[in-house]
ChimeraX commands (.cxc) that place a marker at each C-alpha (Angstrom):
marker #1 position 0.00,0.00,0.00 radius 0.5
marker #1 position 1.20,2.86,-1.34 radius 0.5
marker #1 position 1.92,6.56,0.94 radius 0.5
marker #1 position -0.66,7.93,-1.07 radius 0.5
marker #1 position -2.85,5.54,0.21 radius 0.5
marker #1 position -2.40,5.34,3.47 radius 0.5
marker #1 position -2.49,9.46,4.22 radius 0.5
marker #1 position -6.79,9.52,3.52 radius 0.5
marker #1 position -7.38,6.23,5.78 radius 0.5
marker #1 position -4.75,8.04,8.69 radius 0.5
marker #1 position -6.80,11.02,8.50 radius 0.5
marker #1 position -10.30,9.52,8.73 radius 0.5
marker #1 position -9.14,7.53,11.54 radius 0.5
marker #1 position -7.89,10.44,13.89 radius 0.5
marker #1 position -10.14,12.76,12.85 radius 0.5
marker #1 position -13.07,13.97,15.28 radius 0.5
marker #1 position -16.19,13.33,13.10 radius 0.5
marker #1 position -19.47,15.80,14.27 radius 0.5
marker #1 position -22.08,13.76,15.21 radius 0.5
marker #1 position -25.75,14.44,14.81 radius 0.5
marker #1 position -28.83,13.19,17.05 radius 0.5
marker #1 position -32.46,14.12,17.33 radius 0.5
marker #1 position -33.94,13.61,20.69 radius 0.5
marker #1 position -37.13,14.67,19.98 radius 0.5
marker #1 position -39.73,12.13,22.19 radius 0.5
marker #1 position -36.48,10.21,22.50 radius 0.5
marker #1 position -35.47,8.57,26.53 radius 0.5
marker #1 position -32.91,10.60,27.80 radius 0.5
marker #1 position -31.01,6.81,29.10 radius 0.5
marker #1 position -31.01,5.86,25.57 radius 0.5
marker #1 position -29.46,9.19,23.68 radius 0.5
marker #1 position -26.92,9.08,27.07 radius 0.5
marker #1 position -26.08,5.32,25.89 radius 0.5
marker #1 position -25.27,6.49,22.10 radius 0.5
marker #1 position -23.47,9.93,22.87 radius 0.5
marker #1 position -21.57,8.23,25.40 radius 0.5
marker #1 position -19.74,5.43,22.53 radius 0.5
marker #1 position -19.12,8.70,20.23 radius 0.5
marker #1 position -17.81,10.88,22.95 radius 0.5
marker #1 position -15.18,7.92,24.39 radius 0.5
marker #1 position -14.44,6.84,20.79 radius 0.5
marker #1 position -15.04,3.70,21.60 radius 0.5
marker #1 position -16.64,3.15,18.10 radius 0.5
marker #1 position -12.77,3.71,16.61 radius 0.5
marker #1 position -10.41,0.24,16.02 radius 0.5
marker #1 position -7.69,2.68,17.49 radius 0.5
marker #1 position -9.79,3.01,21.05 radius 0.5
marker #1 position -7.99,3.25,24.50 radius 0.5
marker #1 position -8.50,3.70,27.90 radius 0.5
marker #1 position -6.14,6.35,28.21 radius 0.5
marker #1 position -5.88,7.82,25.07 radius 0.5
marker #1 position -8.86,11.06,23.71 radius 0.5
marker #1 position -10.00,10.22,20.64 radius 0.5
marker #1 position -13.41,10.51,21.05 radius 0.5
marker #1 position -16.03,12.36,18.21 radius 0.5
marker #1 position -18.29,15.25,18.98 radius 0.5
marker #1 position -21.87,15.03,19.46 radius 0.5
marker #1 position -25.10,17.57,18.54 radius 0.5
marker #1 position -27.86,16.91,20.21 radius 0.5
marker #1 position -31.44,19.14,19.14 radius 0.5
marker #1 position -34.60,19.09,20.82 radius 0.5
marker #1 position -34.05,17.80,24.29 radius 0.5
marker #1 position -36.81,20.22,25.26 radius 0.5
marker #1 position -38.64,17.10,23.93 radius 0.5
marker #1 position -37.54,14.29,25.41 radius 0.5
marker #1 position -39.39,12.02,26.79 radius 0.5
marker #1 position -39.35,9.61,29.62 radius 0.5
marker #1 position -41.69,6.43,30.24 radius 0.5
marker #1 position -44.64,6.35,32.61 radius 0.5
marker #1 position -44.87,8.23,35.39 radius 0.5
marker #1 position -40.79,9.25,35.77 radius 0.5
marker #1 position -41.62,12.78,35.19 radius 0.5
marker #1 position -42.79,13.17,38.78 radius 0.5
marker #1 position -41.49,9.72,40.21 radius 0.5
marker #1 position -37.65,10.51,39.38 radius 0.5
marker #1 position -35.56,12.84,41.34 radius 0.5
marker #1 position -31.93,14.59,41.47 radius 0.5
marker #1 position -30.92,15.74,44.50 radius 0.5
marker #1 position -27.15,18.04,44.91 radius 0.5
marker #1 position -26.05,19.94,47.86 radius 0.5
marker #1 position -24.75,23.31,48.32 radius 0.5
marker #1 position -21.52,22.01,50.98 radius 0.5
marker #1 position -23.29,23.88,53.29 radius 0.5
marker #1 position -25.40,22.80,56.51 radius 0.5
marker #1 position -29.35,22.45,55.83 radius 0.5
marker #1 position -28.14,22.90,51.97 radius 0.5
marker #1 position -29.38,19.70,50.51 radius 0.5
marker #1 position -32.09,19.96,47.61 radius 0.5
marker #1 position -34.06,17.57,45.42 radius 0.5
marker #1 position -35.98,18.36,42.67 radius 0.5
marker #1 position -38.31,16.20,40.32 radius 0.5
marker #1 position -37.48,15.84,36.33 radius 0.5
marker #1 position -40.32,18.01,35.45 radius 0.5
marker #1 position -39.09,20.88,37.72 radius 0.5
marker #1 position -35.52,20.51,36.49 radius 0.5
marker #1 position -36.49,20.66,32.77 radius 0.5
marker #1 position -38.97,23.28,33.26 radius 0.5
marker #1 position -35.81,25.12,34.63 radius 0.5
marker #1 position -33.31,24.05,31.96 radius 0.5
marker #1 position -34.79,22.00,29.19 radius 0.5
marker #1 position -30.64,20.05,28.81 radius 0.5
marker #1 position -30.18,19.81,32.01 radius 0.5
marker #1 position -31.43,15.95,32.15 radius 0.5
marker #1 position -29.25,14.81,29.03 radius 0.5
marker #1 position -26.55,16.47,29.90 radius 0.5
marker #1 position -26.74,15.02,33.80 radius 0.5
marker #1 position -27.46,11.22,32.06 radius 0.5
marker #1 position -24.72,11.38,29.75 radius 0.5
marker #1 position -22.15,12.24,32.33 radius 0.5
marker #1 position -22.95,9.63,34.63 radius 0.5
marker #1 position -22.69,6.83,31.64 radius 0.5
marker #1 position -18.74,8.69,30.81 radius 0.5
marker #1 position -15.33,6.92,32.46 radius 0.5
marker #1 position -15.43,8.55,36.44 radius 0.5
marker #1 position -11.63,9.65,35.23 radius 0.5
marker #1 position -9.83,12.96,34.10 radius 0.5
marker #1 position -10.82,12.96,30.11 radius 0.5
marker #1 position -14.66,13.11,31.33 radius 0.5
marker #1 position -14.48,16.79,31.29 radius 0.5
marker #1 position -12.75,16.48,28.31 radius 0.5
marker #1 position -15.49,14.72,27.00 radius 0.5
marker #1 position -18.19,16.97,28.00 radius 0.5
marker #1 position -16.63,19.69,26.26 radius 0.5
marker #1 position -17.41,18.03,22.94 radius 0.5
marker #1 position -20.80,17.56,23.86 radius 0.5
marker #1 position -23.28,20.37,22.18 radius 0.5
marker #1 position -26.60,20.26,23.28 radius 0.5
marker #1 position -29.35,22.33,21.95 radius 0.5
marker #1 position -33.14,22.64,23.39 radius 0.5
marker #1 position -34.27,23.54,19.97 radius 0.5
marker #1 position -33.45,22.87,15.91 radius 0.5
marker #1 position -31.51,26.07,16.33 radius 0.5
marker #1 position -28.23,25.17,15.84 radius 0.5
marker #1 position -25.67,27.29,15.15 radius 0.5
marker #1 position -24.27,27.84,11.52 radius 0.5
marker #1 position -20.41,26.74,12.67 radius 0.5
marker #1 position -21.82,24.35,14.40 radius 0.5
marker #1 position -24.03,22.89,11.50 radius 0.5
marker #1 position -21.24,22.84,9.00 radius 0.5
marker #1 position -18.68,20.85,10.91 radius 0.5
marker #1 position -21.41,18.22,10.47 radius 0.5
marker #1 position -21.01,14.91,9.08 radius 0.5
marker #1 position -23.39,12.41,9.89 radius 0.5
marker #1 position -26.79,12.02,11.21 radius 0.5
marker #1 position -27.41,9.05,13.99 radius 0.5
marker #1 position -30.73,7.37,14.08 radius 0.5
marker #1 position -32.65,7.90,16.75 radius 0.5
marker #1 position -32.71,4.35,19.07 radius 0.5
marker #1 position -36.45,4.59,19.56 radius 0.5
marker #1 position -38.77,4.79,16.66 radius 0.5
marker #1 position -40.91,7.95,17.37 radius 0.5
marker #1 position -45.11,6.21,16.83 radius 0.5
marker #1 position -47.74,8.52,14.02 radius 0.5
marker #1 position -50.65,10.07,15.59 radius 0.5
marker #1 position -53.77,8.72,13.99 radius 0.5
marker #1 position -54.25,12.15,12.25 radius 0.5
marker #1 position -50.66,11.95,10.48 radius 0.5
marker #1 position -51.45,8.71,8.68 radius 0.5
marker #1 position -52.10,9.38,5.00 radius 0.5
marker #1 position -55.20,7.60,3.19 radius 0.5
marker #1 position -52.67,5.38,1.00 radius 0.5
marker #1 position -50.85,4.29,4.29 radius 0.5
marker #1 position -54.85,3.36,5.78 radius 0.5
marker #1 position -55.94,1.42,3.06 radius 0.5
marker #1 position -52.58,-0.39,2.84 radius 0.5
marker #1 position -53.23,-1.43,6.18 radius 0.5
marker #1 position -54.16,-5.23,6.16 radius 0.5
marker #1 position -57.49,-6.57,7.56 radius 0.5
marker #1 position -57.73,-8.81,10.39 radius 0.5
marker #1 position -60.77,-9.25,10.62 radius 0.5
marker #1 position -62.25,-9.65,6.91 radius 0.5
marker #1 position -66.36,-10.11,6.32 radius 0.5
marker #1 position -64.84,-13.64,4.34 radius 0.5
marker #1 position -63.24,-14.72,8.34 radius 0.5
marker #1 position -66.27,-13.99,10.02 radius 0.5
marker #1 position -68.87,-15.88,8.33 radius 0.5
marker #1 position -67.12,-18.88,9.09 radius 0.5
marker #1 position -66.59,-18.17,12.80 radius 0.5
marker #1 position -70.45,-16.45,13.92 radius 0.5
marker #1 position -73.73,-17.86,12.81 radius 0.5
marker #1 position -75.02,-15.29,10.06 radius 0.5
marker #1 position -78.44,-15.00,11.63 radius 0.5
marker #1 position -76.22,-13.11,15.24 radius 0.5
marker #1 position -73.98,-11.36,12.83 radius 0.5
marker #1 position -76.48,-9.69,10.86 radius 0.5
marker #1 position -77.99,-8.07,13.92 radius 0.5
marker #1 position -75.47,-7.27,15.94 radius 0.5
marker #1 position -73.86,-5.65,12.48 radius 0.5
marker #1 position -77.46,-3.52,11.85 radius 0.5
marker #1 position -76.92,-2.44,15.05 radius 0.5
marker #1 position -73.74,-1.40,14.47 radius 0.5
marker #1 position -73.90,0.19,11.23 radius 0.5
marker #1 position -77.18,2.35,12.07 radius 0.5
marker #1 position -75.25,3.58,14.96 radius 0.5
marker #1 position -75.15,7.38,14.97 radius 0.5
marker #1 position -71.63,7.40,16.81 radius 0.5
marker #1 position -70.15,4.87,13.80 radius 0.5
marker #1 position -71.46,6.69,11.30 radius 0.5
marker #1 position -68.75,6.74,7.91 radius 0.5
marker #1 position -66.17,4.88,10.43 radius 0.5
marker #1 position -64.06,2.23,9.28 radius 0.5
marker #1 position -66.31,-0.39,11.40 radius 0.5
marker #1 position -69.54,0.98,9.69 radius 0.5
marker #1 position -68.09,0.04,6.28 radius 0.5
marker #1 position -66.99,-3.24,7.40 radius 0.5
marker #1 position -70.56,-3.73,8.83 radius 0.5
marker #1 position -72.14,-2.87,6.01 radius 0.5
marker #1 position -69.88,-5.34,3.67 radius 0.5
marker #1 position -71.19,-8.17,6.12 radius 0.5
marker #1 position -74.53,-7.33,5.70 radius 0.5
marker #1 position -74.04,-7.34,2.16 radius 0.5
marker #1 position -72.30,-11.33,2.05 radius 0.5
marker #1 position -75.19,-12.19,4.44 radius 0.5
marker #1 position -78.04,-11.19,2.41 radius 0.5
marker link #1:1,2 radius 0.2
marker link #1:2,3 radius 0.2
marker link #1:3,4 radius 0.2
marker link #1:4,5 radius 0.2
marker link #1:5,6 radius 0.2
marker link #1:6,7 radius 0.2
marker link #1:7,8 radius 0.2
marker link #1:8,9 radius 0.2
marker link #1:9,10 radius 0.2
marker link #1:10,11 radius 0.2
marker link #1:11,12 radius 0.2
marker link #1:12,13 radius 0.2
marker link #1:13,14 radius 0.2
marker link #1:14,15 radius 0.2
marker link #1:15,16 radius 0.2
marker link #1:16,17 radius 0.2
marker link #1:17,18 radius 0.2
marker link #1:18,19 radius 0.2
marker link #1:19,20 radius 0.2
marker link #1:20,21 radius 0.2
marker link #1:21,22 radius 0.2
marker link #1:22,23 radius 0.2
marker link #1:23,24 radius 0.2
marker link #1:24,25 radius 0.2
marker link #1:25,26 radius 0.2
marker link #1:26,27 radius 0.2
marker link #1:27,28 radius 0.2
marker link #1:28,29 radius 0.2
marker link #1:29,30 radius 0.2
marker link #1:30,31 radius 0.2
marker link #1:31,32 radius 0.2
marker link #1:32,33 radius 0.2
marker link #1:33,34 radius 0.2
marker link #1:34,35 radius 0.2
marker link #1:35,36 radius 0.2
marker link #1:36,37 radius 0.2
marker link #1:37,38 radius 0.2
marker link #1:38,39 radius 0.2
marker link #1:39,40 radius 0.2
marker link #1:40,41 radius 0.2
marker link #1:41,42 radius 0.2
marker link #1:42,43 radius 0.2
marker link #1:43,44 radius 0.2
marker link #1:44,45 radius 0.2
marker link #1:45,46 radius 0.2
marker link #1:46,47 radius 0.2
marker link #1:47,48 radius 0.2
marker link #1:48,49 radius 0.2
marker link #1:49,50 radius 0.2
marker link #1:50,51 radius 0.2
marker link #1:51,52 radius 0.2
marker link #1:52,53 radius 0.2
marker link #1:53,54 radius 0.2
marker link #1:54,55 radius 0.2
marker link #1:55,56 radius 0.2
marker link #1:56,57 radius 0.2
marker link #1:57,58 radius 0.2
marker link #1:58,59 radius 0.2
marker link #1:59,60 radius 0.2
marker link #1:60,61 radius 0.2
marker link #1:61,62 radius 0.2
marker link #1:62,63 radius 0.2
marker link #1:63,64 radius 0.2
marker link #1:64,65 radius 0.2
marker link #1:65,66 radius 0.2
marker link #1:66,67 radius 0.2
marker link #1:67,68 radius 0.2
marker link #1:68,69 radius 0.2
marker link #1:69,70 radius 0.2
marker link #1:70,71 radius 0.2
marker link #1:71,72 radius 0.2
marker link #1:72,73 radius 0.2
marker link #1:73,74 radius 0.2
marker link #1:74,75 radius 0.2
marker link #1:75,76 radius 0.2
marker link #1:76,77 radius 0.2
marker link #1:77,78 radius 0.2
marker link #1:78,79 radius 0.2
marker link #1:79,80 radius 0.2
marker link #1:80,81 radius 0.2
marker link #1:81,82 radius 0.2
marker link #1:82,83 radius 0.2
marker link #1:83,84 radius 0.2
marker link #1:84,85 radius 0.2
marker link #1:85,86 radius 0.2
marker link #1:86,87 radius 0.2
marker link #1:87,88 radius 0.2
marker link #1:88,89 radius 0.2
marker link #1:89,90 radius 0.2
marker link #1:90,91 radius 0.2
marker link #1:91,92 radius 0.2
marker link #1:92,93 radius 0.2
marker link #1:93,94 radius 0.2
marker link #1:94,95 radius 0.2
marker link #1:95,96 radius 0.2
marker link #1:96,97 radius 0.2
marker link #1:97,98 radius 0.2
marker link #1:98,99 radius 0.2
marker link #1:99,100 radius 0.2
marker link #1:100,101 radius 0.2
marker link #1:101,102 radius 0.2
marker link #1:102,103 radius 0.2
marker link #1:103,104 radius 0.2
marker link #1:104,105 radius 0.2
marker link #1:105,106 radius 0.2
marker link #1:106,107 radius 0.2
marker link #1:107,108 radius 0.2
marker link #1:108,109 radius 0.2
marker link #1:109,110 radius 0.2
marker link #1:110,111 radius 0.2
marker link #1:111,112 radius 0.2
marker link #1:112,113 radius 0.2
marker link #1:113,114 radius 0.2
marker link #1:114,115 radius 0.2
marker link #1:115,116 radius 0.2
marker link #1:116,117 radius 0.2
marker link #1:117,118 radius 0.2
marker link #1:118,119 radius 0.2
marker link #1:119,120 radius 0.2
marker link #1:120,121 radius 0.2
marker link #1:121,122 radius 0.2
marker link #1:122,123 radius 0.2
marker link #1:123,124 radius 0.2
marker link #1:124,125 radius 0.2
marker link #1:125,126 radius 0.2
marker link #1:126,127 radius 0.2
marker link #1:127,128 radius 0.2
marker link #1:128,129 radius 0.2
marker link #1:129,130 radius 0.2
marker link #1:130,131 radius 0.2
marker link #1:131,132 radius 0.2
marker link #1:132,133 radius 0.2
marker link #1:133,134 radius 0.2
marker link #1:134,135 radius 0.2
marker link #1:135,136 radius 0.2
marker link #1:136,137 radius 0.2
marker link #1:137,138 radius 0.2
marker link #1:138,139 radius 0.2
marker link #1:139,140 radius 0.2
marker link #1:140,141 radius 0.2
marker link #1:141,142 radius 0.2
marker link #1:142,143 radius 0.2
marker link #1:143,144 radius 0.2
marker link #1:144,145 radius 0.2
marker link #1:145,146 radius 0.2
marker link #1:146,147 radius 0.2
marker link #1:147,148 radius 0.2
marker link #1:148,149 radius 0.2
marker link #1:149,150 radius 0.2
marker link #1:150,151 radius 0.2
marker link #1:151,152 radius 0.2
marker link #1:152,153 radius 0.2
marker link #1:153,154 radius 0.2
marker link #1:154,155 radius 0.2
marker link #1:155,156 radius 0.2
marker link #1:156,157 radius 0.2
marker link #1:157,158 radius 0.2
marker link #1:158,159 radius 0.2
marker link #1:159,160 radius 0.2
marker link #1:160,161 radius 0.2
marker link #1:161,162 radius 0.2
marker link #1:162,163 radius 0.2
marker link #1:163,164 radius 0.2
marker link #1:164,165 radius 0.2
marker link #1:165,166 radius 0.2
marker link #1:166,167 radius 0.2
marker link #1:167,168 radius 0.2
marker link #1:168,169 radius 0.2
marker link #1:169,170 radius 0.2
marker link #1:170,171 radius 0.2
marker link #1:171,172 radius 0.2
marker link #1:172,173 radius 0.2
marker link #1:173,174 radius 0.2
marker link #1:174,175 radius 0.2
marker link #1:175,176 radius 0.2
marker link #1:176,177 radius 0.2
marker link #1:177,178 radius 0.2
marker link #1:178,179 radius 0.2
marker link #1:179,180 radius 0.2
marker link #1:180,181 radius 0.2
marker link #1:181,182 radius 0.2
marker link #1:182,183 radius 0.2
marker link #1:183,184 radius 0.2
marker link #1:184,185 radius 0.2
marker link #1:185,186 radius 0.2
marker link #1:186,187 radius 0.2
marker link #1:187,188 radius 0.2
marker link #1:188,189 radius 0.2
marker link #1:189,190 radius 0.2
marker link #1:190,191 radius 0.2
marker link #1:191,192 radius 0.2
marker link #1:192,193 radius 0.2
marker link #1:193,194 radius 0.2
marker link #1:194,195 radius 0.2
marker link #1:195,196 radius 0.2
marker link #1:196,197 radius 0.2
marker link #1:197,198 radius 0.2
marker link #1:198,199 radius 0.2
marker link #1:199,200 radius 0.2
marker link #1:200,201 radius 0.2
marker link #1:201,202 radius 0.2
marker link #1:202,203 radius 0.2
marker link #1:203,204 radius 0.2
marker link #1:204,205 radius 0.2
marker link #1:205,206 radius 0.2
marker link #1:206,207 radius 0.2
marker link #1:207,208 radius 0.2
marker link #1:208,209 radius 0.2
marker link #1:209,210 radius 0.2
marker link #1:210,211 radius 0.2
marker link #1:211,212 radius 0.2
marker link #1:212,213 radius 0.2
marker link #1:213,214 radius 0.2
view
């Protein structure tokens, strides 16, 4: 292998690469968990302990992150001033309310090495409570990470294509053969007459029962 060669793959191997992440309705354990790999470098084949050649991380939106059942209220951080009757605790709502990073920022530094590069570290973390990012910030940028936790559609953002895509459980063809048509046909002209089903996806089924029935 030629000099030539060899100068591109040295570069891309030392070089710190700008990483981006999304944490938009994302846990704040499981951006910690990626940003923490990055930050170390322990993603690199030239990873060590005591050697720095970890990447820096972007992080947007933590102003909507989002944590699992009741942990909002149920999960607290406590610090103390070093001074007597100066010990606080605070829930996660009332410390994001106060700084909308605060909680990334404290979950990614407890997942770094307890050593002297963790400040290090931290100092190539950027995090951002917004998709306002700053422009020499946004052009150091290389590559987007996907976000560990797919983010679920609200009934409203599904597109008609995407509904009638959707497969059918429960076709009119599947239930003949498991009800007796005589109880399907009335419990469906109950159904389909219904003022609160009315043009609903279970009125149209209804009515293509009735329809196979008769």
């Amino acid at each position: 292998m030629s000099s030539f060669s060899r100068a591109p793959q040295q570069w891309a191997t030392f070089a710190r690469i700008w990483y981006l992440l999304d944490g938009k309705m994302q846990p704040p354990g499981k951006l910690a968990a990626m940003a923490s790999i990055r930050l170390q470098g322990l993603h690199k084949p030239v990873y060590h302990a005591l050697s720095d050649c970890g990447d820096h991380v972007v992080i947007m939106n933590t102003r909507h992150i989002a944590f699992s059942g009741n942990k909002w209220e149920q999960k607290v951080y406590s610090s103390h001033t070093g001074y007597p009757g100066g010990f606080r605790q605070v829930t996660a709502a009332q410390l994001h309310l106060r700084d909308p990073v605060a909680i990334v920022k404290l979950a990614i530094y407890g997942m770094l090495p307890k050593n002297l590069h963790r400040r290090t570290m931290m100092e190539r973390l950027h995090l951002f409570p917004d998709e306002d990012i700053p422009e020499d910030i946004l052009k150091n940028l290389v590559e987007e990470l996907p976000q560990p936790r797919k983010i679920p559609k609200r009934l409203d953002e599904y597109t008609q294509e995407e509904i009638d895509a959707f497969p059918r459980v429960w076709t009119p063809s599947l239930l003949l053969t498991m009800i007796s048509p005589r109880a399907m046909a009335d419990s469906c002209e109950s159904a389909a007459d219904s003022p609160a089903l009315a043009g609903s996806h279970v009125s149209c089924i209804c009515k293509e029962l009735l329809c196979s029935v008769s």
